[in-house]
Backbone as CSV, one residue per row, in Angstrom:
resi,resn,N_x,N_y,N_z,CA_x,CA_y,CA_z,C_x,C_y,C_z
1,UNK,-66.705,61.593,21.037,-65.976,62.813,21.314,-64.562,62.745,20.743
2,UNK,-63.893,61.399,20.760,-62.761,61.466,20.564,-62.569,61.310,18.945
3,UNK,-63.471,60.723,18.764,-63.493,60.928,17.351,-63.790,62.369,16.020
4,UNK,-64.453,63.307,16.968,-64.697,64.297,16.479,-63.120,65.273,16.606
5,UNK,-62.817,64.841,17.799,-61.592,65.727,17.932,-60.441,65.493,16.888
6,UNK,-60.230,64.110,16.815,-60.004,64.193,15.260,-59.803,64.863,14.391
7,UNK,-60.760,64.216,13.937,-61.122,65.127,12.819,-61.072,66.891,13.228
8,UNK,-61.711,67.818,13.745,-61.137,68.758,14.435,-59.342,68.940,13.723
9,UNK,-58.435,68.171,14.539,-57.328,67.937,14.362,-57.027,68.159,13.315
10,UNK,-57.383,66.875,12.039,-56.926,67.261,11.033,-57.393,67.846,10.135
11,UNK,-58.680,68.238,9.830,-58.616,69.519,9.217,-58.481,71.236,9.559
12,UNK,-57.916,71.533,10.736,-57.451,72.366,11.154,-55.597,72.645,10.777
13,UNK,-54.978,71.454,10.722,-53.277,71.691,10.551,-53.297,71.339,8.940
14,UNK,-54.717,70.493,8.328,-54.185,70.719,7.045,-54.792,72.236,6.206
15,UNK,-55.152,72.555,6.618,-55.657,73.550,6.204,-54.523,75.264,6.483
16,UNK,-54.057,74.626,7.867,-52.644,75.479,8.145,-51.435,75.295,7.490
17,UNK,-51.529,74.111,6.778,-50.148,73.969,6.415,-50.425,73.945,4.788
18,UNK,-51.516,73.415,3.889,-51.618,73.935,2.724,-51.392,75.010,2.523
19,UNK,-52.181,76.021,3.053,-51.713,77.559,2.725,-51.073,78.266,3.501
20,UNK,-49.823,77.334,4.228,-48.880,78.679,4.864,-47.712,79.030,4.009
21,UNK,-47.795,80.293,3.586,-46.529,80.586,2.561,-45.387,80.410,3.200
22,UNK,-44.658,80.728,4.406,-43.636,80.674,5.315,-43.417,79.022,4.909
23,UNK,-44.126,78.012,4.945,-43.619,76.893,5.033,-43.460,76.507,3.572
24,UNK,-43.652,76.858,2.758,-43.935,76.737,0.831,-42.053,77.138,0.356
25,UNK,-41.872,78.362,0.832,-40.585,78.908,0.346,-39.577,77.901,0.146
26,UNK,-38.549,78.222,-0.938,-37.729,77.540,-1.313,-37.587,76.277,-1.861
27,UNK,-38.887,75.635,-2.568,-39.182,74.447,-3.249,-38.521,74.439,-4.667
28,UNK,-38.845,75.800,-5.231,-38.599,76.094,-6.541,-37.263,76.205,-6.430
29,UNK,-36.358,76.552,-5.793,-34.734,76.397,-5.439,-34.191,75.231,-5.429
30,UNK,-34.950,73.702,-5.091,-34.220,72.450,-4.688,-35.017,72.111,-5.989
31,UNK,-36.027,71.927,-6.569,-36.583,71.011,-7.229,-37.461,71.231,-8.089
32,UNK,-37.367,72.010,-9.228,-39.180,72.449,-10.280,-40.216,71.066,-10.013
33,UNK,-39.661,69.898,-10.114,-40.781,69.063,-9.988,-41.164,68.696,-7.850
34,UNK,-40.639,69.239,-7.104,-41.401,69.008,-5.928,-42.737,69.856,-5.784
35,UNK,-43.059,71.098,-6.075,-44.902,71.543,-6.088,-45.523,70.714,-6.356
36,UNK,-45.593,69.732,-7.979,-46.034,69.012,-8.941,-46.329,67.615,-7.898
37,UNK,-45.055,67.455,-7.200,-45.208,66.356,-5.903,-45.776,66.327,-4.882
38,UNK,-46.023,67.872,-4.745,-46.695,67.992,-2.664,-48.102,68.111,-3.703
39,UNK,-48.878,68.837,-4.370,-50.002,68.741,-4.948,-50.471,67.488,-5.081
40,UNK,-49.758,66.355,-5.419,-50.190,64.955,-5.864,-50.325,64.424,-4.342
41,UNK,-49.275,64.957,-3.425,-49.649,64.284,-2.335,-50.778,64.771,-1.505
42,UNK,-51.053,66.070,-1.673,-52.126,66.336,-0.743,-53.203,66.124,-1.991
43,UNK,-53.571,65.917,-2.622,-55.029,65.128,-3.543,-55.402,63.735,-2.981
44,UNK,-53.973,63.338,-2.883,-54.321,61.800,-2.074,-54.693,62.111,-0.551
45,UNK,-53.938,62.662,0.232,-54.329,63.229,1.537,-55.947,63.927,1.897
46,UNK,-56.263,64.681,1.164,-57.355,65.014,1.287,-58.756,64.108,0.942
47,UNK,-58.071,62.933,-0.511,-59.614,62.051,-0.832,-59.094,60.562,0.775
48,UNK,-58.490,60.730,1.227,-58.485,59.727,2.946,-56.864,58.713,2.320
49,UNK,-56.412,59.089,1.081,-55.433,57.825,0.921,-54.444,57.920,1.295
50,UNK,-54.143,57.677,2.494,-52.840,58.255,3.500,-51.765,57.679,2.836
51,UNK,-52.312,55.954,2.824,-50.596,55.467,2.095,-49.981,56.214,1.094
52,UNK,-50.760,56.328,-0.178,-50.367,57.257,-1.408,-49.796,58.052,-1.292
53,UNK,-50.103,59.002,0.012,-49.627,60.083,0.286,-48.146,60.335,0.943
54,UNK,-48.498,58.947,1.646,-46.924,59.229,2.718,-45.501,58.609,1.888
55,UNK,-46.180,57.570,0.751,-45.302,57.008,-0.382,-44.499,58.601,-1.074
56,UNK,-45.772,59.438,-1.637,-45.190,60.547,-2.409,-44.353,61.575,-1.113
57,UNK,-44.910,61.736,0.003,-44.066,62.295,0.828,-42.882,62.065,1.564
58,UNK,-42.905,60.386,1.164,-41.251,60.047,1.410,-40.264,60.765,-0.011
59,UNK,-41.234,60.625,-0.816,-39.846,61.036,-2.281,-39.474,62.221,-1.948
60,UNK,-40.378,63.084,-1.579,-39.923,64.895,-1.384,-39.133,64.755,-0.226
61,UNK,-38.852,64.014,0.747,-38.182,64.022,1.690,-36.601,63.289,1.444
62,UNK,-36.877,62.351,0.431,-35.530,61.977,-0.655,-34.651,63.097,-0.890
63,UNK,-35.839,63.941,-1.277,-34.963,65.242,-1.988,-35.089,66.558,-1.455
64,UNK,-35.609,66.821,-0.688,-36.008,67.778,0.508,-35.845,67.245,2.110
65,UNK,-34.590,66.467,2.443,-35.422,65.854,3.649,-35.834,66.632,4.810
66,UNK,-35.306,68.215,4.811,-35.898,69.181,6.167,-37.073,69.688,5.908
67,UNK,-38.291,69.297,4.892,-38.952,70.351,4.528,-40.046,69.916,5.692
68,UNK,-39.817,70.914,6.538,-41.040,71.215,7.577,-42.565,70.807,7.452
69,UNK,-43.332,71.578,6.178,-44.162,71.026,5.773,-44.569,69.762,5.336
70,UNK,-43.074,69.255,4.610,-43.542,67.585,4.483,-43.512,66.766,5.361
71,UNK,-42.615,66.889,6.272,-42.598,66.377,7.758,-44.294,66.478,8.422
72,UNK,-44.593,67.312,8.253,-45.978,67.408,9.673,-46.996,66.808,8.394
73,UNK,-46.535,66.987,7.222,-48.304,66.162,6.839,-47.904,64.902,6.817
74,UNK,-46.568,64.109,6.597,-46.717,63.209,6.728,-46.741,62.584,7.853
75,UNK,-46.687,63.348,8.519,-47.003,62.901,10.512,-48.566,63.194,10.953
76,UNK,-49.383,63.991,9.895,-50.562,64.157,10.053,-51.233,62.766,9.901
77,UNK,-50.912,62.447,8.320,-51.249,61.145,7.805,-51.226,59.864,8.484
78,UNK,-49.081,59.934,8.915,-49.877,58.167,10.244,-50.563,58.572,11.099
79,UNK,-50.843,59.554,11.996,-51.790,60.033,12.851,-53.044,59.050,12.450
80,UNK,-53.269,59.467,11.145,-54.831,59.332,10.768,-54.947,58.063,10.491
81,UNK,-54.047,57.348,10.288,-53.343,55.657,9.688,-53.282,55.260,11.397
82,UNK,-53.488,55.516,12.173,-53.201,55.183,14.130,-51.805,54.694,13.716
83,UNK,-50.784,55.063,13.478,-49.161,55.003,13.288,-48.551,55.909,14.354
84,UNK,-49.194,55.525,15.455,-48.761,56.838,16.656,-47.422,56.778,16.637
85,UNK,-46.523,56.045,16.800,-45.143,55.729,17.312,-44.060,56.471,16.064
86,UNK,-44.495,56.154,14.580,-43.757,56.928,13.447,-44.433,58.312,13.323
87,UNK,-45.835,58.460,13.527,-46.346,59.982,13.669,-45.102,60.698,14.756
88,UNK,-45.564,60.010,15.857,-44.352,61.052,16.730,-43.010,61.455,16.145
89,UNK,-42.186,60.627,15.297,-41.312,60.389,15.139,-41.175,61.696,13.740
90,UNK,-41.718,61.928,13.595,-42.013,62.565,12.341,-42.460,63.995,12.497
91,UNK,-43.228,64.486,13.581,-43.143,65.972,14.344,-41.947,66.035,15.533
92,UNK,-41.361,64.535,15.678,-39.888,65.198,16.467,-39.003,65.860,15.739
93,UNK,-39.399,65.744,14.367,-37.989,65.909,13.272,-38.482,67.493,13.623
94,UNK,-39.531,67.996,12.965,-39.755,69.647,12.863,-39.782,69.644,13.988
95,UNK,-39.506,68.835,15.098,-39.462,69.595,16.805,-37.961,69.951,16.884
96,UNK,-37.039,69.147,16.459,-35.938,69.364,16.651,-35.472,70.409,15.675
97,UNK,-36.325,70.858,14.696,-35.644,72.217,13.643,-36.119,73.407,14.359
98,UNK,-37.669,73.230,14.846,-37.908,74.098,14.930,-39.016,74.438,16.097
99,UNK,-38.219,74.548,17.562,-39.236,74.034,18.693,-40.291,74.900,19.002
100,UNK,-40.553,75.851,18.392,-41.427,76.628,18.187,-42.920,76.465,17.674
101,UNK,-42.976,75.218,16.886,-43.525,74.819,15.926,-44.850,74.515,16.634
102,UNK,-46.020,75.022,16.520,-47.227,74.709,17.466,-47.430,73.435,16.891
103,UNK,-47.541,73.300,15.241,-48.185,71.933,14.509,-48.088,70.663,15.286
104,UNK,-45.973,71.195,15.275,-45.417,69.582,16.038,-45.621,69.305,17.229
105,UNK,-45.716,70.967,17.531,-46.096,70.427,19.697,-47.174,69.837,19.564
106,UNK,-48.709,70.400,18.623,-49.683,69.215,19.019,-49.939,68.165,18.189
107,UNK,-49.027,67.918,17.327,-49.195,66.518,16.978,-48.113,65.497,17.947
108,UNK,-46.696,65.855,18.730,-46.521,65.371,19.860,-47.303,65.119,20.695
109,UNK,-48.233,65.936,21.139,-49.418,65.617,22.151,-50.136,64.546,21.972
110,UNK,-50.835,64.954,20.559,-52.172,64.039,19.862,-51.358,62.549,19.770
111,UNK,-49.795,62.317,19.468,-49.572,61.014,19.373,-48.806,60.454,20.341
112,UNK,-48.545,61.603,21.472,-48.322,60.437,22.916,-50.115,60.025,23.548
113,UNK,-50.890,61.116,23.918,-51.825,61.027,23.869,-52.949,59.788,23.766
114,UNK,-52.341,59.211,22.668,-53.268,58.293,21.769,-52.253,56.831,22.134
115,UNK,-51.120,56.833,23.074,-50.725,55.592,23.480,-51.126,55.330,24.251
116,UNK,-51.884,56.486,25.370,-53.247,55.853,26.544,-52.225,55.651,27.598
């Protein structure tokens, strides 16, 4: 069960957060090459290679470090890596921009949750 929920989990917020335009805006303003970067990272994200992913999602955060969207996938990713303690740490950031944020409230959940 708990394993299905999972999964559940994450392909439900990645699928919310690939195509939410609200969270996309203003890339092309900081950086022509960050799209070129979140694309490379979610190819790795989607074939299971979390590290790859959270490597390329630290660089956009180099140079983007509020971007909402890069925050929750790379908090999706240790999720999926059992990195509960930096997952949390990583939907506190979009908790603290933006407490509204359903993604981060339940990936707060899913990674206190998962300390049992």
């Amino acid at each position: 069960m708990r394993e299905s929920q999972k999964v559940i989990f994450v392909l439900t917020f990645t699928v919310m957060l690939l195509f939410s335009p609200t969270l996309t805006t203003g890339y092309a303003q900081e950086s022509k090459e960050l799209p070129e970067m979140y694309k490379k990272a979610n190819d790795h994200f989607m074939l299971g290679e979390y590290h790859q992913a959270i490597e390329i999602y630290d660089e956009i955060l180099d140079i983007s470090p509020t971007s909402k969207k890069t925050l929750l996938m790379k908090g999706i990713a240790l999720s999926n890596l059992e990195r509960h303690k930096s997952s949390i740490l990583e939907f506190y950031k979009v908790n603290q921009q933006d407490p509204q944020n359903i993604s981060a409230l339940v990936g707060l959940g899913v990674g206190f949750g998962n300390f049992g």
